[in-house]
C-alpha positions in Angstrom: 0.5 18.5 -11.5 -1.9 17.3 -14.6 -5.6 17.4 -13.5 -8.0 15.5 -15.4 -11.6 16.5 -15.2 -14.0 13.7 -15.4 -17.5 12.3 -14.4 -17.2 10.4 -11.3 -19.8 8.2 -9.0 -18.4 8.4 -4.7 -19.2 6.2 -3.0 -19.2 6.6 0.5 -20.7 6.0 4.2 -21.9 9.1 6.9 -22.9 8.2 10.6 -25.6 9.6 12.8 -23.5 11.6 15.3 -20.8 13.9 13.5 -18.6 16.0 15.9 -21.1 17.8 17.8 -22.2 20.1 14.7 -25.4 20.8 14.4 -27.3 19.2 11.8 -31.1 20.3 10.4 -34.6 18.3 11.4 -35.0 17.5 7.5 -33.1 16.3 4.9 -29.6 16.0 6.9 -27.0 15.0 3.8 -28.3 17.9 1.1 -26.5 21.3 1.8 -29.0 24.9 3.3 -26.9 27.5 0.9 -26.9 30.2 3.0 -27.5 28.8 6.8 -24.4 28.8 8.7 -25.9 27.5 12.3 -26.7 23.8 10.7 -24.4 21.9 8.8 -25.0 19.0 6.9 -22.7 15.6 5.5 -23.0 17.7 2.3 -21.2 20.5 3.3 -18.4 18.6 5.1 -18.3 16.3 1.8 -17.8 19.3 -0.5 -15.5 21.1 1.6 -13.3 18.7 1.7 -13.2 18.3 -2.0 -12.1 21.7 -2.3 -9.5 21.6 0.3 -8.0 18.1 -1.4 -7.9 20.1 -5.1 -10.8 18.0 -6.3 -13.0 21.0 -7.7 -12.4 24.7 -7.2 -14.0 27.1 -4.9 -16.4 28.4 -7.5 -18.0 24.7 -7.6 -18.6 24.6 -3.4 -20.9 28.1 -3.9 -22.4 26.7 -7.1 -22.8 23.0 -7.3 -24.8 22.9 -10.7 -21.3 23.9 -12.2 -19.5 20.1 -11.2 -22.6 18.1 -11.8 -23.6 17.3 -8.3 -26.1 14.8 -7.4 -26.8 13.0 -4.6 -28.2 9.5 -4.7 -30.7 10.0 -1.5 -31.7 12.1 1.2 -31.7 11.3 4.5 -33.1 12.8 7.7 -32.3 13.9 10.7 -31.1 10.6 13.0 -30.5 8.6 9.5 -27.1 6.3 8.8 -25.8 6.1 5.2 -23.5 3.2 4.8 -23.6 2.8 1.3 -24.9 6.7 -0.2 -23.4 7.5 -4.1 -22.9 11.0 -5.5 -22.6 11.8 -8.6 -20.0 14.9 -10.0 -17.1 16.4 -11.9 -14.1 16.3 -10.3 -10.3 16.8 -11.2 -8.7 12.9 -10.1 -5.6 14.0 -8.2 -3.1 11.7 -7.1 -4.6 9.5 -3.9 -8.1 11.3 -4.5 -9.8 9.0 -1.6 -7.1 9.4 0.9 -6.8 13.1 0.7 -10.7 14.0 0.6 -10.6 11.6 3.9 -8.0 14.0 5.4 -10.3 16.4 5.2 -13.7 14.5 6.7 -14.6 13.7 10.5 -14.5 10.1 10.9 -18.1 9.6 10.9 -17.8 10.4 7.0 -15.8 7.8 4.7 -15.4 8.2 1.2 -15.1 4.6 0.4 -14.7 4.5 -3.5 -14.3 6.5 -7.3 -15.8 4.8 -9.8 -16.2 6.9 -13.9 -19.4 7.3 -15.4 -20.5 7.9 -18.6 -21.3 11.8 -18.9 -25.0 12.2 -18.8 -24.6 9.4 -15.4 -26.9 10.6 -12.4 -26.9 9.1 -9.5 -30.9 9.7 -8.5 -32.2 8.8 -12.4 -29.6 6.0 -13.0 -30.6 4.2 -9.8 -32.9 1.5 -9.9 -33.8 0.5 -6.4 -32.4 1.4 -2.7 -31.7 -1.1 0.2 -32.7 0.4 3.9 -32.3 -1.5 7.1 -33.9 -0.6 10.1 -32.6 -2.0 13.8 -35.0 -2.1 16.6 -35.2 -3.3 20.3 -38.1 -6.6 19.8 -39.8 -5.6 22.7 -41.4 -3.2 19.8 -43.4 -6.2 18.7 -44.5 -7.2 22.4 -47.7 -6.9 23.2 -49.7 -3.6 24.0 -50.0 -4.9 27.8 -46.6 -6.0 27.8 -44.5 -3.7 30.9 -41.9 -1.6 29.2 -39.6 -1.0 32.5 -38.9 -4.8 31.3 -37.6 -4.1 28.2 -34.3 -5.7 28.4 -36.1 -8.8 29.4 -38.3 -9.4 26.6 -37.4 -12.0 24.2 -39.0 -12.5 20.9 -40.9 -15.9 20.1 -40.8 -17.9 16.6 -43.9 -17.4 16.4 -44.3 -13.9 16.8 -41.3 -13.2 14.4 -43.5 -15.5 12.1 -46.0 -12.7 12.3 -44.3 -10.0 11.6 -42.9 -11.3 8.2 -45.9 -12.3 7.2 -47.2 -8.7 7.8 -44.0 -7.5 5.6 -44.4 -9.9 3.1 -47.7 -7.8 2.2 -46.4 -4.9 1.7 -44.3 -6.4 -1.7 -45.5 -5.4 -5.2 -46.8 -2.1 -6.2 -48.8 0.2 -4.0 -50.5 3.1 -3.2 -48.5 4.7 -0.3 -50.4 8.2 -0.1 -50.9 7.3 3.5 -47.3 6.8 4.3 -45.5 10.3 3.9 -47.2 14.0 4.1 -49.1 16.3 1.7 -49.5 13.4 -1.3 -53.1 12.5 -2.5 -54.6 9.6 -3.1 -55.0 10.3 -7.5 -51.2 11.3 -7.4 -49.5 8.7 -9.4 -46.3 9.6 -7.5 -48.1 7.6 -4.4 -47.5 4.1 -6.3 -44.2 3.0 -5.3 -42.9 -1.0 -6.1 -41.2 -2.5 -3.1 -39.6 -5.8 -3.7 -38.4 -7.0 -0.7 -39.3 -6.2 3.3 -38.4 -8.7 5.7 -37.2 -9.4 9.6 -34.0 -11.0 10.9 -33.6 -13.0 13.6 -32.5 -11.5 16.9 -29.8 -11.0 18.1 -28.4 -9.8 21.6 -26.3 -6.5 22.3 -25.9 -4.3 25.5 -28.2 -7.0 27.2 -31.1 -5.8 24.9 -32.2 -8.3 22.2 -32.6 -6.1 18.5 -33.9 -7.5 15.2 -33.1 -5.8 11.9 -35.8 -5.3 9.0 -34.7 -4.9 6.1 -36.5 -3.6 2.6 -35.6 -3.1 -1.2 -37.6 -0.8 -3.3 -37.6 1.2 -6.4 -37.4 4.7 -4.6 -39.3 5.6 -0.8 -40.9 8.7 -0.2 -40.0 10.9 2.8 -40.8 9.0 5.9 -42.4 5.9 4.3 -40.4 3.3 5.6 -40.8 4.6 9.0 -44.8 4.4 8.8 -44.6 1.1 7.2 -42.4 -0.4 9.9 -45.2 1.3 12.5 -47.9 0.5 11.2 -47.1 -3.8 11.3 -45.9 -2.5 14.9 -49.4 -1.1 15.8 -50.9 -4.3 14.1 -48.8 -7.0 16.1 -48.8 -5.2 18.8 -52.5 -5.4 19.3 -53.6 -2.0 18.3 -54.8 -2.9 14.8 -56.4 -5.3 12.8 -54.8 -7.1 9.9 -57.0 -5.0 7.5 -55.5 -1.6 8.2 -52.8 -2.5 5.8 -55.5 -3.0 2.5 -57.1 -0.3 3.5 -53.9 2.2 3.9 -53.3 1.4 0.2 -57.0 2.4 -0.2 -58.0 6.3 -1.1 -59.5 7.0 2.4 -57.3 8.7 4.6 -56.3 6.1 7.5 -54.0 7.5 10.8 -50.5 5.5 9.9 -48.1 6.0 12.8 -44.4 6.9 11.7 -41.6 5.5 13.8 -38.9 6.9 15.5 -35.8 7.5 12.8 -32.7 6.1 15.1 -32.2 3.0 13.6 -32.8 3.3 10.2 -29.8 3.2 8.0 -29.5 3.3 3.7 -27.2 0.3 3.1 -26.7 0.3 -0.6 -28.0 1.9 -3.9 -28.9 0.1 -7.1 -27.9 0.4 -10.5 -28.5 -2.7 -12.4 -30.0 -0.8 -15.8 -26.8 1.1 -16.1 -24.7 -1.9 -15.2 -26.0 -3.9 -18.0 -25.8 -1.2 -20.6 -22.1 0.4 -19.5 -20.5 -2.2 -16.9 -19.1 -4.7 -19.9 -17.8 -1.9 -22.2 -14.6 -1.6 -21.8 -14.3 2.3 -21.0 -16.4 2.4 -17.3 -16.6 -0.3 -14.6 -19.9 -1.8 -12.9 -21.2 0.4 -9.8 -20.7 -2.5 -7.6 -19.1 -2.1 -4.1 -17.8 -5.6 -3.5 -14.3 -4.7 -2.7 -15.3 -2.2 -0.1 -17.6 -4.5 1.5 -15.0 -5.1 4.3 -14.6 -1.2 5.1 -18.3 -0.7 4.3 -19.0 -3.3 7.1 -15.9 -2.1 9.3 -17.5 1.8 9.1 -20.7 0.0 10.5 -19.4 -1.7 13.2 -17.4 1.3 14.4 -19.8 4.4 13.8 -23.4 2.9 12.5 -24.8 0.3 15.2 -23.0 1.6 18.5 -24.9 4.7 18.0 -28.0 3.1 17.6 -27.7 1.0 20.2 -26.3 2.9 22.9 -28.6 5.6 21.7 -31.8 3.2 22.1 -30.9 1.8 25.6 -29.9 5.3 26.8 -32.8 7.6 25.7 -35.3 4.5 24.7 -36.7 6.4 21.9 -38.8 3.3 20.8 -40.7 2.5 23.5 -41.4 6.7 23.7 -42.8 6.4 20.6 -44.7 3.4 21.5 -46.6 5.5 24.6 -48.1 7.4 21.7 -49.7 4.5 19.9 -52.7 4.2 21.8 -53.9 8.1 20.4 -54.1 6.7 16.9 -57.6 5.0 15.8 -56.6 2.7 13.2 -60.6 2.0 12.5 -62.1 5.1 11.3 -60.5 7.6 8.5 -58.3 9.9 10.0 -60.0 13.7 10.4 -57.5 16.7 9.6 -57.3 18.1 12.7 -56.5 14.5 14.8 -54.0 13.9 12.5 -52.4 17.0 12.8 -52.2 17.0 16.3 -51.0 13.4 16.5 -48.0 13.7 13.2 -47.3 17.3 15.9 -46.9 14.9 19.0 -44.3 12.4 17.3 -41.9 15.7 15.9 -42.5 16.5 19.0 -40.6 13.5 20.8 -38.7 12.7 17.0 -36.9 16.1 17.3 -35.5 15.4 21.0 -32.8 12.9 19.5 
């Protein structure tokens, strides 16, 4: 057989729950060289390519050799239904369908696509699409009783709200307050978010859910969890409009993260390299149009069962929501309340 050894961009989907392996706290798709007790997407995605011929077993012990780069992390209790990678690989005869072979279920490499040499997927991406599905009695008031969570339907009014509250978060900001160990002066903080909006609900397992979704250039680690928790604090009653300006601020204000089920990275970006390569006659746009249908399929199947039968089952939500109350969203935030209260959410984050 001929091999031909070329740049290529996968793309592919992962779900939460992957045949009972165990997976880290952080960081779930990258690889731990080394650590044998947690496996990660990454390892099942490169072991496969070496079992289907696609690189050599030098490449799965050293991945700088084939190029590899991943698109975007994601953590523990995190869905990928549209994640790219980027690497060398020899294209063997029915490449997708034997690297499948080779993958649980819960991981489908979806597409090939060539790419110009120097292509990366993390530098070469201009913006990533998350969506985040919750149960609405997250936006019910603080009084509102949880053990009639099913019950709770969300008003026009209240969804009103809540978009509104999104709609702030557009343009460029400073997000120190949003993810861990960043500073207000580091320019790092400023991210550009261009789109963050609500759906309207919808019904499943007798429990109504909503899905937010948001576009931005890039996220830092956990800062669409704390910007989703902190309009969740506001509408619920526990904060005041304001806490939003003032998060952007330099003082240090107590953002509450929430829970990961639910959030899921639905589809990477690469307009810049579109324009410049997708018209010239050697490499083809990274669009995903004709795997929408298996994209969507993969979703149905693996992606919102899980989180729904995983949030009516264990009701990690409205856990989460017990621990609003110990947040003081008025003053700044001292060093050791924040610490305990980021150590009481791992604390219930890390039982899912």
């Amino acid at each position: 057989m001929c091999y031909i050894n070329t740049k290529s961009a996968f793309g592919y989907s992962a779900g939460k729950c992957l045949n009972n392996l165990k997976y880290p706290t952080r960081n779930v798709f990258s690889r731990n060289p080394g650590n044998s007790q947690f496996r990660t997407i990454e390892d099942d995605l490169v072991t496969a390519l070496v079992k289907s011929g696609c690189i050599p077993q030098e490449h799965c012990d050293d991945m700088k050799k084939m190029s590899f780069q991943r698109c975007a992390r994601t953590d523990k209790g995190v869905s990928a239904a549209g994640q790219v990678v980027s690497l060398k690989v020899r294209l063997v005869d029915d490449i997708i369908e034997k690297i499948n072979q080779h993958l649980p279920l819960q991981i489908r490499v979806l597409g090939l696509k060539r790419v110009t040499q120097g292509f990366n997927s993390k530098n070469n991406c201009d913006a990533r699409t998350y969506s985040y599905t919750l149960p609405t009695v997250a936006f019910a008031s603080k009084d509102y009783d949880t053990e009639k969570a099913a019950a709770f339907r969300l008003s026009p009014e209240t969804l009103e709200n809540v978009n509104r509250l999104f709609a702030l978060y557009k343009g460029t900001h400073n997000f120190h307050n949003f993810t861990s160990q960043k500073a207000s002066c580091d320019p790092s903080a400023r991210r550009y978010i261009t789109q963050m909006s609500c759906g309207k609900p919808f019904i499943c397992s007798d429990n109504e859910f909503v899905e937010i979704t948001v576009r931005g250039q890039s996220f830092m680690m956990h800062q669409i969890r704390k910007m989703i928790g902190l309009v969740i604090a506001v509408v619920k009653g526990y904060a005041t409009d304001n806490v939003m300006e003032r998060s952007w601020g330099k003082e240090k204000v107590d953002v509450p993260k929430a829970p990961g089920l639910g959030l899921v990275l639905e589809r990477v970006h690469f307009d810049r390299y579109n324009k410049r390569f997708g018209g010239d006659g050697l490499h083809e746009q990274l669009e995903w149009d004709k795997e929408e249908a298996a994209i969507q399929a993969f979703k149905e199947a693996h992606i919102y069962p899980t989180i729904v039968e995983t949030e009516c089952q264990e009701g990690s939500m409205i856990s989460w929501m017990a621990t609003l109350p110990i947040h003081d969203f008025k003053a700044t935030a001292t060093g050791s309340q924040g610490n305990e209260d980021q150590k009481l959410v791992y604390q219930i984050e890390y039982l899912f």
